[in-house]
N, C-alpha and C positions, 0 to 999 in steps of 0.2 A: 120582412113586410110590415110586421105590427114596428118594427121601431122605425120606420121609412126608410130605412139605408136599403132596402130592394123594394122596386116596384112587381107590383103584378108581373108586368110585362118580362122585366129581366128575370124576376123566379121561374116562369115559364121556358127562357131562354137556357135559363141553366139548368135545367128539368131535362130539354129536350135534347140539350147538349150532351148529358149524364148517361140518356137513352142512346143515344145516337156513338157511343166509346162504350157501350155494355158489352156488346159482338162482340167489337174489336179487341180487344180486353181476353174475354171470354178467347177467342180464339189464340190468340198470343200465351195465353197460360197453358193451354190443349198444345200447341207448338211446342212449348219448351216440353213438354213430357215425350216427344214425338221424335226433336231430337236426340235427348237424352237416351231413346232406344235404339235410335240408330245408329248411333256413338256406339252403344253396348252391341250390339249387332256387328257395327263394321270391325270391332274389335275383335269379334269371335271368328267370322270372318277370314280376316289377317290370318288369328293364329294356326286356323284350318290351312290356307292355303300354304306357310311358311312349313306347317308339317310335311304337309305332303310333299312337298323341295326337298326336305329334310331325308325324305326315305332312304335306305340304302339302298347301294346300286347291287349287292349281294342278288337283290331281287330277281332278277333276270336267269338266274342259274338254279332258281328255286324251283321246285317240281309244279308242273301245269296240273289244272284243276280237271279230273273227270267227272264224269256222267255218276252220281251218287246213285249208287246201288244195295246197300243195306239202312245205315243209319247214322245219323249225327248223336254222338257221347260226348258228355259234360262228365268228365273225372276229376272228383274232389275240386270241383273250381272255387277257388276265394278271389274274389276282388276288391279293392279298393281305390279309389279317384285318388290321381295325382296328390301330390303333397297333403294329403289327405292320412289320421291315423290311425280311422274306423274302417275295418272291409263293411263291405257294404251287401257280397255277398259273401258266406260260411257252406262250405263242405258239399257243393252241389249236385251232386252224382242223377245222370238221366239221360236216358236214352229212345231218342226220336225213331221209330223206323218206317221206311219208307211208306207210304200211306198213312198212318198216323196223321190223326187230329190233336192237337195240345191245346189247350187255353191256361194262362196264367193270371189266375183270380188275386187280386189283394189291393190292400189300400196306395194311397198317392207313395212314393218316395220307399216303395218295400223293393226296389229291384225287378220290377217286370223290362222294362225297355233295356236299363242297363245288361240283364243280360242278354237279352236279343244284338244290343250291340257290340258284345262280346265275338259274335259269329263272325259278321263283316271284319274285324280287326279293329273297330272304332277305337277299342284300347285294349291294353294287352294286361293279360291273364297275373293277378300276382302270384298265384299257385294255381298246380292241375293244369289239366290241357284238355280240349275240345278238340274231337277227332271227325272226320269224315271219310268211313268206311277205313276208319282203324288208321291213315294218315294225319296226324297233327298237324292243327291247320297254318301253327307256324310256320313248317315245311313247305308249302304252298305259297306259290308267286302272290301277292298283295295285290296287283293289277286281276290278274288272272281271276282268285277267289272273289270278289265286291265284283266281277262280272258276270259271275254266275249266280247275283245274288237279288233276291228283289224286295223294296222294303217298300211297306205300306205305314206310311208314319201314324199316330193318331190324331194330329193337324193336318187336314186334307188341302192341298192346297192346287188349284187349277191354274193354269198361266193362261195369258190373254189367246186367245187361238181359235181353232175348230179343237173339238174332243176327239180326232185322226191326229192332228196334232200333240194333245195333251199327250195320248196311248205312247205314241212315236220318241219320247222326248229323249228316251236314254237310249234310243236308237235312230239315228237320223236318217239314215241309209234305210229303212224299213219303207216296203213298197204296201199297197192297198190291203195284198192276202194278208199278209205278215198282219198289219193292224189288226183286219180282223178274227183271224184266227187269236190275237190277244186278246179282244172283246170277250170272243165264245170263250175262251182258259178261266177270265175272271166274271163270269155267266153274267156282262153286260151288255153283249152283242144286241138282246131283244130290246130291250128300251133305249138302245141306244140308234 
């Protein structure tokens, strides 16, 4: 402007132009972060579903899951993550019994969920075995056990729906009582 090669007019122009590609801009930088997770997302994904393809057919002839009547035992459990050369958990010995309340107190990344995911079969045991009323859970059909199983993640996450819907999700086939007899089991039936 001070050396006349821009007027007034055209600084304004290019002002408002500059304004007007900020969003755009701004939004396109938020994109690339958004897919780059769902890149990582679909990846993990994949390799979830490729597992589960994977499973042996052995399964089928594997002992069916009953009605848990004394307790779940964690014997000497060690684990560590795949291609991984630190166990993650050491020497875990504990036993649940029926009514039992547990909570597992500790910082980010000390092994609370891992071992939770231990039960389900999410991954398998490097040493020790978890038992359920003294059967080993490896004994046990993989379909069959992760049906008797119910996990409350600590990322809550609701799907578009009615909350009849949400309750229902891993049971399609569940008629009105059913739902709510699950409300009254996890004491949300009243505000619900």
């Amino acid at each position: 402007i001070f050396n006349g090669s821009f007027t007034q007019g055209e600084f304004m122009a290019f002002l408002l132009t500059l304004l007007f590609l900020l969003r755009p801009l701004t939004q396109l930088s938020q994109m690339f972060g958004k897919i780059t997770q769902a890149n990582i997302s679909g990846e993990r994904i994949f390799e979830i579903i490729d597992k589960e393809n994977s499973e042996s057919h052995e399964e089928e002839s594997k002992v069916h899951v009953t009605t848990l009547k004394y307790s779940i035992q964690f014997k000497n459990v060690h684990f560590r993550y795949p291609e991984t050369n630190n166990d993650v958990l050491h020497g875990i010995n504990l036993e649940v019994k029926i009514g039992d309340t547990i909570a597992f107190v500790g910082s980010s990344g000390s092994g609370k969920s891992t071992l939770m995911d231990l039960i389900p079969r999410f991954y398998n045991l490097s040493v020790g075995e978890i038992t359920f009323d003294g059967v080993n859970i490896k004994d046990y059909n993989l379909h069959d056990l992760r049906r008797k199983i119910g996990i409350v993640t600590q990322n809550i996450f609701l799907f578009h729906g009615t909350v009849a819907e949400n309750i229902a999700y891993g049971r399609p086939n569940s008629n009105l009582t059913d739902i709510i007899e699950a409300a009254k089991l996890a004491n949300a039936h009243e505000f619900i």
